[in-house]
C-alpha positions in Angstrom: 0.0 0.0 0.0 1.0 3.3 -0.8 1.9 5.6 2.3 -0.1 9.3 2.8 1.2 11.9 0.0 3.9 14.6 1.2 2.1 17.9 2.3 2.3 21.0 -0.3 5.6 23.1 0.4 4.4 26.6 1.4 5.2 29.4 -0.4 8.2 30.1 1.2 9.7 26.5 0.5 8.6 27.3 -2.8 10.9 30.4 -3.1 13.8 28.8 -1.8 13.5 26.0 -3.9 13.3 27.9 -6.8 15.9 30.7 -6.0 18.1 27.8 -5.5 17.3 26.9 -9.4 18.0 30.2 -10.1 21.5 29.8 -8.7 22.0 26.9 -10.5 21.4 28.1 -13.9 22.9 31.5 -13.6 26.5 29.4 -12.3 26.0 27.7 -15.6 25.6 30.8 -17.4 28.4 33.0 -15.4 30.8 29.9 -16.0 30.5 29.7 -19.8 28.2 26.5 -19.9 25.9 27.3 -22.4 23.9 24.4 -23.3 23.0 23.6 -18.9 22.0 27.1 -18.7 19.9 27.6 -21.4 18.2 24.1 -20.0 18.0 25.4 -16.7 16.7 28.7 -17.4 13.8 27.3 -19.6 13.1 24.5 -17.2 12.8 27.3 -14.5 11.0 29.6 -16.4 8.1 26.9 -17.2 8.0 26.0 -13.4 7.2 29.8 -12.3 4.3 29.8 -15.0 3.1 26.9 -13.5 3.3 28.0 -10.4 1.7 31.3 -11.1 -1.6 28.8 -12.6 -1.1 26.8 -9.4 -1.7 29.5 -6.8 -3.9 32.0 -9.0 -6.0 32.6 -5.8 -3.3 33.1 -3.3 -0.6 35.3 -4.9 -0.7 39.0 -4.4 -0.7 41.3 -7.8 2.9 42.4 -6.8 4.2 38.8 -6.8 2.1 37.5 -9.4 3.6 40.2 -12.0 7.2 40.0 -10.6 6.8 36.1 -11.4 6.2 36.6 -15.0 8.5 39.2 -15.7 11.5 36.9 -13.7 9.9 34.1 -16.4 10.2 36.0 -19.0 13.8 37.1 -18.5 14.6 33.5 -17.9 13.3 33.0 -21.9 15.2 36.0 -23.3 18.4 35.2 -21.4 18.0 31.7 -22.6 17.4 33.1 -26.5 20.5 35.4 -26.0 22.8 32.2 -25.0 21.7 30.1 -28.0 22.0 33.3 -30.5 17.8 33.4 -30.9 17.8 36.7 -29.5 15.2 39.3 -31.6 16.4 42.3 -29.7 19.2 44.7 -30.6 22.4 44.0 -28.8 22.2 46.9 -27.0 18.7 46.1 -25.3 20.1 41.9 -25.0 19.8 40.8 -21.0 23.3 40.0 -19.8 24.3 37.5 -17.1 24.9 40.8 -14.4 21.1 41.9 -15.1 20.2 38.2 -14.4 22.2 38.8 -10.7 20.0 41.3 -10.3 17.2 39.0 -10.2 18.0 37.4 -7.1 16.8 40.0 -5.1 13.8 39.8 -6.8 13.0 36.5 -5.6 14.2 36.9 -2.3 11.7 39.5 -1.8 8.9 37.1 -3.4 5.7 36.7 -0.7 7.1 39.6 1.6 5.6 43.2 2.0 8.9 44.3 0.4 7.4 46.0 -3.0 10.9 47.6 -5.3 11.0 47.9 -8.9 11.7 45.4 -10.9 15.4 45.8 -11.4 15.5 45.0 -15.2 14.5 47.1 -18.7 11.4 46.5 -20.1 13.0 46.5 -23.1 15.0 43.6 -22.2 12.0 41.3 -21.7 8.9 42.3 -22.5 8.8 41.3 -26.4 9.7 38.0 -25.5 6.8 35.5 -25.2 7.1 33.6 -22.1 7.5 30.3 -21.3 3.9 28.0 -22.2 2.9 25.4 -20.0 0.8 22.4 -21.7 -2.1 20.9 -20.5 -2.6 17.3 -20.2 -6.5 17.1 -18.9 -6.5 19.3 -16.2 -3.1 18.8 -15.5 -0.4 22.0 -16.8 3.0 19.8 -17.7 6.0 22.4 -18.4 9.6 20.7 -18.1 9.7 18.9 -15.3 7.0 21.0 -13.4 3.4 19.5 -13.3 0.4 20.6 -11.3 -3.4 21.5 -11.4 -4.9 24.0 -12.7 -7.5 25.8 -11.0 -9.6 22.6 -11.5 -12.9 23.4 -11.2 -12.8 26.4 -12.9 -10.6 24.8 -16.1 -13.0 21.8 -16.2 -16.2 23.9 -15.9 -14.5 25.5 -19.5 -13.1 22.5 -20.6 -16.3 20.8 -20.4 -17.8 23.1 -23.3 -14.6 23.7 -25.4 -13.5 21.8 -27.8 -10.6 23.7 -28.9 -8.2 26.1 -26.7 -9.5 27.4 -23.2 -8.7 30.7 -22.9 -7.5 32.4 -19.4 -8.0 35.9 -18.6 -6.3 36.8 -15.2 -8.0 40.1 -14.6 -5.2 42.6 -12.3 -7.0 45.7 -11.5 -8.6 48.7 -12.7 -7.6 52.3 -12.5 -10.2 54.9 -11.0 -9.9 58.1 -9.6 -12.0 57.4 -6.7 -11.3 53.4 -6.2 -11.6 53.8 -2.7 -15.3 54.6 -2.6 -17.1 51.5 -4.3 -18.9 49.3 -2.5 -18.6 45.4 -3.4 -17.0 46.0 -6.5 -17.1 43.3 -9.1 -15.9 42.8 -12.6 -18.3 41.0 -15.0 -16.5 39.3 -17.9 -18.4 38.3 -21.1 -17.7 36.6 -24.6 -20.3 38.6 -26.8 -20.8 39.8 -31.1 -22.5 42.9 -31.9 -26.0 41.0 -31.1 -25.7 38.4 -28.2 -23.6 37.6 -25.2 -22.5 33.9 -25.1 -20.7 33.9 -21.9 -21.1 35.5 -19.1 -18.9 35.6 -15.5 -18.4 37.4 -12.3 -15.1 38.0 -9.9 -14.9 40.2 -6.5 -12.0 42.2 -5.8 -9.3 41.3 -3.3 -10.4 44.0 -0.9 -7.1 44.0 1.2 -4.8 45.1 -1.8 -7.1 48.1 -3.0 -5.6 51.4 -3.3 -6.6 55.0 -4.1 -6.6 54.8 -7.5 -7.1 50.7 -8.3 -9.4 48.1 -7.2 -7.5 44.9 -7.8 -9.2 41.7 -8.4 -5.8 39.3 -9.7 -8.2 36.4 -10.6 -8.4 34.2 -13.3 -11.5 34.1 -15.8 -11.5 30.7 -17.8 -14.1 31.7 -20.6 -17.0 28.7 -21.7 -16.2 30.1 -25.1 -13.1 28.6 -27.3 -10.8 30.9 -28.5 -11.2 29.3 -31.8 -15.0 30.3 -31.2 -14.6 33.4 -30.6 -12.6 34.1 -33.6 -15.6 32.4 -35.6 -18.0 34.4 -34.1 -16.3 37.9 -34.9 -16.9 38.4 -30.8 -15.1 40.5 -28.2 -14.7 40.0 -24.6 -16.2 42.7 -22.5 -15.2 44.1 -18.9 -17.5 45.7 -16.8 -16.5 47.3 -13.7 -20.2 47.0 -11.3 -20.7 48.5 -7.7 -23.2 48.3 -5.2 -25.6 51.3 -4.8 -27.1 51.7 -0.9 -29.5 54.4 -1.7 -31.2 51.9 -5.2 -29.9 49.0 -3.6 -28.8 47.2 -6.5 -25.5 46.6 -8.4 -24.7 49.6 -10.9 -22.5 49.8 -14.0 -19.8 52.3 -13.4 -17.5 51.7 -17.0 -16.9 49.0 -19.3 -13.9 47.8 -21.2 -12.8 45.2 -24.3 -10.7 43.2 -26.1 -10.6 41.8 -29.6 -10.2 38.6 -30.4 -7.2 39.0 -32.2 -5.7 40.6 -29.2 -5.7 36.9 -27.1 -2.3 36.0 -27.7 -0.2 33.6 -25.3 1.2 35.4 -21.9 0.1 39.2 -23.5 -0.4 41.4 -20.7 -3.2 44.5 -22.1 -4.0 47.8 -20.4 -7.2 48.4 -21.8 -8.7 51.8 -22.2 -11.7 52.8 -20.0 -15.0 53.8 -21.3 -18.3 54.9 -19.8 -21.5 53.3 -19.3 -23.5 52.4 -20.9 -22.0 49.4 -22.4 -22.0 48.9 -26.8 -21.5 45.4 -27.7 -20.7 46.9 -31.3 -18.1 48.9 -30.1 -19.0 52.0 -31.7 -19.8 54.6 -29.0 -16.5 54.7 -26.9 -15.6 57.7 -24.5 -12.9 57.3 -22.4 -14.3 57.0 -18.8 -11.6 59.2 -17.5 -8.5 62.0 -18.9 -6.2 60.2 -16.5 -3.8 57.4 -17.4 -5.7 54.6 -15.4 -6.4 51.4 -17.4 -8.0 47.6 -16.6 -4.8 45.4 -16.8 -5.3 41.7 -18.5 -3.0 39.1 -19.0 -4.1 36.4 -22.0 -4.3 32.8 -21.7 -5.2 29.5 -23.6 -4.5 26.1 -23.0 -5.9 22.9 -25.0 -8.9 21.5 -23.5 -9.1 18.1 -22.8 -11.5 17.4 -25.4 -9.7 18.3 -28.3 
């Protein structure tokens, strides 16, 4: 008989397990040993993404995004050592800005909040590492783990192609600190009929004065394949609870295109007001202010394919 399973390493264990990775491949790197460091790096780099699926409910914003920009550095270091690199030589991460990354996990699930230490430029075009999913199970490298299961199986039970993922950040406002019970609703939808529709709450204990944050993921009951068939857009809008009409109220509404769901993209979508046009003609921007809904894009195969 088989004995109990080992219990889940907190997040901490997690860290140091992972910094010590880190270590590992950048020693690799420093020392010359291109083919073991390029290995390493990508192995790593598909282990934080899955990690970041793993514990979609439990990071904070601030750890979630540092985790995906450390994977995505991990990739474009990785392209630079085998010559892939797309970037100019000048903008190329070097084996010193990948140092710099170590205090970046050491501060991973602390209040410590500093800027990420890298260039954008360095990183961002670089499309991150992409776990696969095997049922309901993401496989990248040697990490494996569940996905949010009910919600991916909820999706995966009516898509036949990829499942797309929408982790929803936060929204800029003005005035964030005065809603009541915010929540964002997040719909699949043509010019004539919604086919989807879902609701998340905010993570009341990260809000700020000018964002309510929500960092959950949205797995959408419409394919992306579907969507693209469809002509249909996916539509944010920001609702709040109103004492005096006692009901939930539409404060401003977002959207995205399907052509704009592309693997690991992060958006910041512009910010209209109510009331909502599912043809996407009458847009005015909800405020003068640079506040947007941030969105990172998702898909993964469903099992039924």
């Amino acid at each position: 008989a088989t004995g109990p399973a080992p219990p889940a390493m907190s997040l901490e264990e997690t860290k140091a397990v992972w910094l010590e990775k880190f270590r590992e491949a950048l020693g690799h790197d420093n020392w010359g040993q291109i083919l073991e460091g390029c290995q390493k790096y990508e192995l790593l780099a598909g282990e934080l993404v899955t990690g970041i699926a793993q514990q979609a409910h439990t990071l904070k914003s601030k750890d979630s995004d540092a985790l995906h920009k450390i994977a995505k550095c991990l990739t474009a270091r990785a392209l630079v050592l085998k010559g892939q690199s797309s970037v100019p030589i000048s903008s190329e991460i070097t084996a010193v800005d990948m140092k710099e990354m170590e205090k970046v996990f050491v501060n991973l699930f602390t209040p410590v909040d500093e800027p990420f230490p890298i260039a954008a430029d360095k990183f961002l075009s670089v499309q991150a590492a992409r776990p696969m999913v095997v049922g309901a199970e993401i496989v990248a490298g040697e990490a494996a783990g569940p996905l949010d299961t009910d919600l991916f199986e909820a999706a995966a039970a009516k898509v036949a192609g990829r499942v797309v993922c929408l982790r929803v950040s936060r929204i800029g406002l003005k005035d964030a600190e005065t809603y009541i019970d915010p929540v964002m609703t997040v719909s699949v939808a043509d010019s004539k009929t919604v086919f989807d529709t879902q609701d998340i709450t905010e993570k009341r204990e990260e809000r700020s004065v000018n964002h309510v944050v929500f960092d959950k993921p949205v797995y959408l009951h419409v394919g992306l394949e579907d969507i693209h068939a469809r002509k249909a857009a996916i539509f944010f809008e920001f609702k709040h609870y109103k004492p005096k009409k006692k009901k939930m109220s539409t404060r401003c509404w977002c959207f995205m295109e399907a052509d704009e769901l592309k693997w690991d993209e992060e958006f910041a979508l512009e910010i209209y007001h109510k009331p909502t046009d599912l043809k996407r003609k009458k847009l005015s921007l909800h405020s003068e202010k640079p506040l947007y809904l941030h969105v990172l894009a998702q898909h993964f195969t469903s099992k039924r394919r």
